[in-house]
DOZA-455488 format. One record per residue (C-alpha): residue number from 0; chain; z, y, x. Coordinates in pm, 1 decimal. Example, Ala and Ser with C-alpha at 12.3 -4.5 7.8 and 13.67 -1.06 7.14 Angstrom:
2
SITE   num   chaine         zz         yy         xx
SITE     0        A      780.0     -450.0     1230.0
SITE     1        A      714.0     -106.0     1367.0
! end
This chain:
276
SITE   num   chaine         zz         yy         xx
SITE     0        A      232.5     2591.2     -640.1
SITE     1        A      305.7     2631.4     -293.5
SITE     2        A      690.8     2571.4     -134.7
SITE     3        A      889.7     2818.0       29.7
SITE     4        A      868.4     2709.9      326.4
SITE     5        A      492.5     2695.4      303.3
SITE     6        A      483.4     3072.8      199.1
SITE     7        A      677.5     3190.4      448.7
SITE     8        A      425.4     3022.0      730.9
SITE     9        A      168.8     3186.4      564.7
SITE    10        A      381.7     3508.2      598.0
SITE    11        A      440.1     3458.0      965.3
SITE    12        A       85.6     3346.0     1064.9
SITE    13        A      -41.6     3682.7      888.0
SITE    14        A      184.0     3823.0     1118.3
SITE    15        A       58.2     3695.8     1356.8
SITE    16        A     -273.8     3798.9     1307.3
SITE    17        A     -194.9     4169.8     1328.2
SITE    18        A     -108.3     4288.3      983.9
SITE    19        A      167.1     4484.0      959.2
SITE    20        A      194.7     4533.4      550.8
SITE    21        A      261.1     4293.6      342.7
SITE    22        A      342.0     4203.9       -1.5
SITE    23        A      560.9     3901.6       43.2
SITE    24        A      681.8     3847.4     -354.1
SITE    25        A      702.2     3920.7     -696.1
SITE    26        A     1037.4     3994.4     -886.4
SITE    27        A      849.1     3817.5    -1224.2
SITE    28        A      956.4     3579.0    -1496.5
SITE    29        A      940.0     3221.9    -1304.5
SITE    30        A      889.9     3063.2    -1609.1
SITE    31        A      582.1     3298.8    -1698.5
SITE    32        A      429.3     3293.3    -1322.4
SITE    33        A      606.0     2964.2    -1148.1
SITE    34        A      412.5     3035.5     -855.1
SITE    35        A      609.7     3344.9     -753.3
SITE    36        A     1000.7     3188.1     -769.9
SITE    37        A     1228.8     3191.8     -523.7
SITE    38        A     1142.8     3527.4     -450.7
SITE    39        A     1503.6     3633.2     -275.9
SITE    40        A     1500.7     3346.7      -95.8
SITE    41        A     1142.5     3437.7       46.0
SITE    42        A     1289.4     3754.1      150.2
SITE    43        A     1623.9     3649.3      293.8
SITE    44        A     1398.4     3434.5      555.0
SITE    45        A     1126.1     3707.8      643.7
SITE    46        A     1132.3     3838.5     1064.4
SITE    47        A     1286.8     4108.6     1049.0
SITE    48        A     1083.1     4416.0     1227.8
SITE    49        A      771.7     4224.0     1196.8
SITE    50        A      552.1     4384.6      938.6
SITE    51        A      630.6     4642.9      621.4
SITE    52        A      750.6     4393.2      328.6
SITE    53        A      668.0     4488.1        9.3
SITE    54        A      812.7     4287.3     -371.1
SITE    55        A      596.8     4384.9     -672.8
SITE    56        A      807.9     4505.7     -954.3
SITE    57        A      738.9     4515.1    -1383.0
SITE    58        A     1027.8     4626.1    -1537.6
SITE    59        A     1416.3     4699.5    -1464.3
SITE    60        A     1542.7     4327.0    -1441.0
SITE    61        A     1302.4     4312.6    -1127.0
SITE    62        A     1391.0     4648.9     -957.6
SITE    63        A     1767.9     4521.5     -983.7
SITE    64        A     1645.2     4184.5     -805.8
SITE    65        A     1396.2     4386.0     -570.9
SITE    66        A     1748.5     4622.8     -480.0
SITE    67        A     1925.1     4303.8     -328.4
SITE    68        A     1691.1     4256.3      -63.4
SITE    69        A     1578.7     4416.4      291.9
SITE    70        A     1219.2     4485.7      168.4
SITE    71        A     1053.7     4818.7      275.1
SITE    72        A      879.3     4900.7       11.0
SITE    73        A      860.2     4847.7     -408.4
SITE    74        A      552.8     4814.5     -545.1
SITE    75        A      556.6     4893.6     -960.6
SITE    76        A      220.0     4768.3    -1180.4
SITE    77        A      129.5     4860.0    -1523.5
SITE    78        A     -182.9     4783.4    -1677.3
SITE    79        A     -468.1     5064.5    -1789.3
SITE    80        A     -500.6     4939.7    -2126.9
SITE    81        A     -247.9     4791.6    -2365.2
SITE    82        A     -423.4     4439.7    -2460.1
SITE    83        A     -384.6     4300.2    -2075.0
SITE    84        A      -28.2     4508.3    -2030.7
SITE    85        A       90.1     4317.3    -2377.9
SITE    86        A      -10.8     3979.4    -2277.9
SITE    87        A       88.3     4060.6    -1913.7
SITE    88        A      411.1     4262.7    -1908.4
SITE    89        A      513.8     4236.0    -2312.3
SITE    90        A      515.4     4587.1    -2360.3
SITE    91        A      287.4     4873.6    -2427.7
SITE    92        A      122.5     5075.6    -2192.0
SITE    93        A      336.1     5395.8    -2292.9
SITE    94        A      648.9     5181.3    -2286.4
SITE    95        A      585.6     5056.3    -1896.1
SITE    96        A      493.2     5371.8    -1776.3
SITE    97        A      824.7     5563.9    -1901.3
SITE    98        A     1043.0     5273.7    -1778.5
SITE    99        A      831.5     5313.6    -1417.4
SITE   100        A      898.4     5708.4    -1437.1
SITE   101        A     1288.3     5601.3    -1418.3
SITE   102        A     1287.7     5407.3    -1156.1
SITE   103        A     1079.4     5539.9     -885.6
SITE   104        A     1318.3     5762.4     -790.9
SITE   105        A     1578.5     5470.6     -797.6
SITE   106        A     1375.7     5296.0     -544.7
SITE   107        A     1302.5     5535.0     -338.6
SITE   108        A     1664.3     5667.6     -349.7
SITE   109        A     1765.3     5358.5     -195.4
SITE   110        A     1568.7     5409.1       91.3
SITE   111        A     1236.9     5223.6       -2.1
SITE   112        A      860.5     5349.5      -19.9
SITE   113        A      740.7     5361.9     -332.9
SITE   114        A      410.3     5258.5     -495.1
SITE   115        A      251.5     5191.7     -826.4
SITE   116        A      -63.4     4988.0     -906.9
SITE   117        A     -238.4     5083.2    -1220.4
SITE   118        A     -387.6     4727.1    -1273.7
SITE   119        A     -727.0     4657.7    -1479.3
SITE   120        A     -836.9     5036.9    -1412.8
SITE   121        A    -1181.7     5039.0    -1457.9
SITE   122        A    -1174.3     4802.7    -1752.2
SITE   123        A     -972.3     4569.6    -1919.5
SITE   124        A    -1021.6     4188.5    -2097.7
SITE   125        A     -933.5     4292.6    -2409.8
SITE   126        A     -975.3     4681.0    -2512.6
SITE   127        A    -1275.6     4665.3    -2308.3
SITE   128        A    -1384.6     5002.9    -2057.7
SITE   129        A    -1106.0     5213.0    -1938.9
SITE   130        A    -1174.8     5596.4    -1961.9
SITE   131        A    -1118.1     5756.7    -1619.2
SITE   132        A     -903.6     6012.7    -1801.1
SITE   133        A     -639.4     5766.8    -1913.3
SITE   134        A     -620.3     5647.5    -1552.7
SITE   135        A     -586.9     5981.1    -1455.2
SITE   136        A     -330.8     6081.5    -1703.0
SITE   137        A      -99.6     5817.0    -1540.5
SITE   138        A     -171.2     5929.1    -1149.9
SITE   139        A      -46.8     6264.3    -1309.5
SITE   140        A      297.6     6131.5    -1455.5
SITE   141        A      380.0     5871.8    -1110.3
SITE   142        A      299.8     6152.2     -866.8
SITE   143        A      517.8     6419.2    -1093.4
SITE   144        A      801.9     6157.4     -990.5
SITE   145        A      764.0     6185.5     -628.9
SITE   146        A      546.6     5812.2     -560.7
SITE   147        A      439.8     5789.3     -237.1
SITE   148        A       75.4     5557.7     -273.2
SITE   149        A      -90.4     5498.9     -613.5
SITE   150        A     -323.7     5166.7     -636.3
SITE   151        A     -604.3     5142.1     -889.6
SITE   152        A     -675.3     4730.9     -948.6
SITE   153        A    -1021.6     4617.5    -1065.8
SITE   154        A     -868.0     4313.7    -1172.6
SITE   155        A    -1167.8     4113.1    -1368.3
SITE   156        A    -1373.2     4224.2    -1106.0
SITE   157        A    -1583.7     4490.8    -1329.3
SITE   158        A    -1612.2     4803.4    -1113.4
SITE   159        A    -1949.9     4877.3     -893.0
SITE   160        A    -1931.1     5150.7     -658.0
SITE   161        A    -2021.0     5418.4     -861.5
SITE   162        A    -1720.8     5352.4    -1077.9
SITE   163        A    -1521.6     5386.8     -796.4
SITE   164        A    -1645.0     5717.4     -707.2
SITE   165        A    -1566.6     5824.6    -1065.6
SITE   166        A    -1220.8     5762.0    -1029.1
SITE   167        A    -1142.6     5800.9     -695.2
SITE   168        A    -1276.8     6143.9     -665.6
SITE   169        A    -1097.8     6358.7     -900.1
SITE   170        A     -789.2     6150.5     -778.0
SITE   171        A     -833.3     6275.5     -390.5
SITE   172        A     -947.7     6577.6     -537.2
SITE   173        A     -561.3     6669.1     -695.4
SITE   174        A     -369.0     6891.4     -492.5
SITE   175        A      -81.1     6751.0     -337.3
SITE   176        A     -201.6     6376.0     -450.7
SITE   177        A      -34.9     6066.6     -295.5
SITE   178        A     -186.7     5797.6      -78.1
SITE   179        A     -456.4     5575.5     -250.7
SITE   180        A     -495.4     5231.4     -219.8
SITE   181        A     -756.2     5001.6     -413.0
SITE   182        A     -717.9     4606.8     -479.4
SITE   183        A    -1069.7     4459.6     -559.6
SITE   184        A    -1130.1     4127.8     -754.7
SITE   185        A    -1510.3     3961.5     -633.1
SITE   186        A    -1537.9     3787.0     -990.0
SITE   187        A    -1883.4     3947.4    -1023.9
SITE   188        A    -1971.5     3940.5     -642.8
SITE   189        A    -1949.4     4388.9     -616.7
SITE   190        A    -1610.9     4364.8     -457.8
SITE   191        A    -1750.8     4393.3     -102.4
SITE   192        A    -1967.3     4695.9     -212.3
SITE   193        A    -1636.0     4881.3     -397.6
SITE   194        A    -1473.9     4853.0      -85.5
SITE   195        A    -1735.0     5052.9      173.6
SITE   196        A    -1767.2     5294.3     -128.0
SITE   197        A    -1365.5     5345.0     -154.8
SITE   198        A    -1372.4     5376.0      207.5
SITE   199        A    -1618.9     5639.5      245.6
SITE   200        A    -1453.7     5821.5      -71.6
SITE   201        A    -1149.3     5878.2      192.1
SITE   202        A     -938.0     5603.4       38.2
SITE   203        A     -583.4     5505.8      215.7
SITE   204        A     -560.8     5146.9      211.3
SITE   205        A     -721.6     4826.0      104.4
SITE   206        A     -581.3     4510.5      -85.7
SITE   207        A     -719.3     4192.3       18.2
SITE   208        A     -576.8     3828.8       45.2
SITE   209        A     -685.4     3590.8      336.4
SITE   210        A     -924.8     3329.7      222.5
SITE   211        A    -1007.7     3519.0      -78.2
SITE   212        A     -747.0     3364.2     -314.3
SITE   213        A     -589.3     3477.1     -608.5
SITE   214        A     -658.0     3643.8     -955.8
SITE   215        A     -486.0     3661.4    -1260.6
SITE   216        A     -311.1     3412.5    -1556.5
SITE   217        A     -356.6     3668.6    -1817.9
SITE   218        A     -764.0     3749.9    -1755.3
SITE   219        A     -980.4     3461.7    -1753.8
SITE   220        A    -1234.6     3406.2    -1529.3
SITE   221        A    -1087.2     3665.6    -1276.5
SITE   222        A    -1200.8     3590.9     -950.1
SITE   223        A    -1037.5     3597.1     -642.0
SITE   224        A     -919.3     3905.3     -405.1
SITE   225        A    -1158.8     4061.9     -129.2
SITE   226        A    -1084.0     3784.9      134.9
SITE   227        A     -923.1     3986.9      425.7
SITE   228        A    -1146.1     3788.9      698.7
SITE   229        A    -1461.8     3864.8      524.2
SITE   230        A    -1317.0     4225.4      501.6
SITE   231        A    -1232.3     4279.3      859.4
SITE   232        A    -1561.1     4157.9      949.7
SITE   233        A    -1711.3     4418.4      747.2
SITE   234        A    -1491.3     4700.3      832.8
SITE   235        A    -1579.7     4641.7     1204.1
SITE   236        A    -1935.9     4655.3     1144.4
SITE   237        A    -1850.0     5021.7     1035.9
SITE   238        A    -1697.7     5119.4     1294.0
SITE   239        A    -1329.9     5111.1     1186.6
SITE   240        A    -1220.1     4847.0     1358.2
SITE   241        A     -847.3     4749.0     1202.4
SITE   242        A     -727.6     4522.1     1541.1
SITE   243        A     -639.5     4201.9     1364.8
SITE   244        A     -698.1     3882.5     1483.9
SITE   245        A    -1038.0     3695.5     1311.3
SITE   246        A    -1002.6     3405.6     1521.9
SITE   247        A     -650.6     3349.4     1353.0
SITE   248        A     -714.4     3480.8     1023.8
SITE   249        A    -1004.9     3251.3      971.0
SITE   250        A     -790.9     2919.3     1077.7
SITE   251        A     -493.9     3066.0      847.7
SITE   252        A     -802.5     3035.7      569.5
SITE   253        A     -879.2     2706.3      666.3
SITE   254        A     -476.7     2595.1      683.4
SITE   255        A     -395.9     2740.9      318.1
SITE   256        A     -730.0     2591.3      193.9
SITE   257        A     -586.0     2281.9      291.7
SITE   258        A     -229.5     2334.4      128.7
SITE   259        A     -341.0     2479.2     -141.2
SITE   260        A     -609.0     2139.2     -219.0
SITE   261        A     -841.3     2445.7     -308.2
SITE   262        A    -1223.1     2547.9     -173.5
SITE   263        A    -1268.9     2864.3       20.8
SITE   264        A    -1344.4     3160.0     -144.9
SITE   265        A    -1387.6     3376.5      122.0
SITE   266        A    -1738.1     3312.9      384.2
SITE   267        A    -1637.7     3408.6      750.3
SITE   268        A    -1462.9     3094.4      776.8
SITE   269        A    -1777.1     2878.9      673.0
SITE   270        A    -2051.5     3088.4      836.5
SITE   271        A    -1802.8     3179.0     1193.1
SITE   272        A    -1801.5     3478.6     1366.9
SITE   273        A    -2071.6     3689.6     1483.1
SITE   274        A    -2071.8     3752.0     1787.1
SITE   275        A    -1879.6     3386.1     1801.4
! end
């Protein structure tokens, strides 16, 4: 549980750093997720200008929250599988993805970007593994309604790279098909390895969280998100260099390790730099 004012530091120091996208909060039940309250107030304080802001949206109560603020983009999430979008949104996979069909075009009527994240893609806690073709059903319907990015989560940290390529090639392979974007969990240490493979694939962006924090209340176990210095480092060892600031990423590591009363998850900060 971290204070507004401690989120938006974290906010600005990313900033800082270089990165220019953001997802700055989530329009979700407070009482559900605590940690992710207060999200209009988060966004009422953001620097304006500084960095694409994006609020992560379930259902219509949060799009109508999402609506009252100056963020730049929406991000929607349903889950792959109905046992983790039950326990996670309280509704069925069918039942999210109709009510996401709607309001896409709301959002991006109002003037935002638009993007959904198909959450526990390549397998899921409780119905087990996802068949590519139900993931790719759902690319089908969101880019029908005009999306402009689709992510695909690994949220218990499942995939390995050839999984990736599975799904990620008959995605870029659709004519007309919307960005990509992937969000890795490390829970079983491949998230490092889905990333170079989702690269090479061709896809648009990478998720990542600095210091390697997060995961999910509804999985257990789930690890934490490709740290975003350990990514960087990697990413410039293959030649695609994304200008951010290590030096400052890796003490913003070190300053939410301390906030949060929480280890590292992520290495670079531990091991340094190299060159240093």
């Amino acid at each position: 549980m971290l204070p507004v004012e401690t989120r938006l530091e974290l906010i600005g120091r990313l900033v800082d750093a270089g990165i220019d996208r953001i997802e700055v909060a989530s329009f979700v039940n407070p009482k559900r997720v605590p940690q992710m309250a207060d999200a209009e107030r988060i966004c009422a304080a953001l620097p304006r200008g500084a960095a694409s802001y994006i609020g992560l949206v379930m259902n219509r109560r949060g799009l109508e929250r999402a609506l009252t603020t100056t963020l730049d983009e929406i991000n929607f999430t349903l889950a792959a599988a109905d046992g983790y979008n039950q326990r996670n949104q309280g509704a069925s996979v069918s039942e999210s993805a109709n009510e996401i069909e709607l309001m896409v075009p709301e959002a991006a009527g109002s003037g935002r970007k638009t993007s959904v994240t198909i959450s526990v893609a390549f397998g899921d806690p409780y119905d087990g593994p996802v068949d590519v073709e139900r993931v790719l059903e759902l690319v089908k319907r969101f880019s029908a309604v005009g999306v402009d990015e689709i992510a695909f989560g690994d949220t218990i940290g499942v995939a390995t790279p050839l999984d990736v390529e599975r799904l990620l090639e008959p995605v870029l392979a659709f004519d007309d098909a919307p960005q990509t974007r992937c969000h890795f969990h490390n829970t079983r240490n491949t998230a490092y390895a889905n990333a170079v493979a989702a690269m090479r694939i061709g896809v648009g962006a990478l998720d990542s969280s600095v210091g390697g924090y997060g995961g999910s209340p509804f999985a257990k176990g789930a690890g934490g998100n490709v740290a975003t210095e350990d990514l960087v480092y990697l990413q410039r060892g293959l030649g695609v260099d994304p200008g951010l600031d290590v030096a400052l990423l890796i003490e913003t590591a070190q300053w939410l390790s301390d906030e949060l009363g929480s280890p590292l998850r992520s290495m670079l900060p531990i091991a340094g730099d190299y060159p240093g």
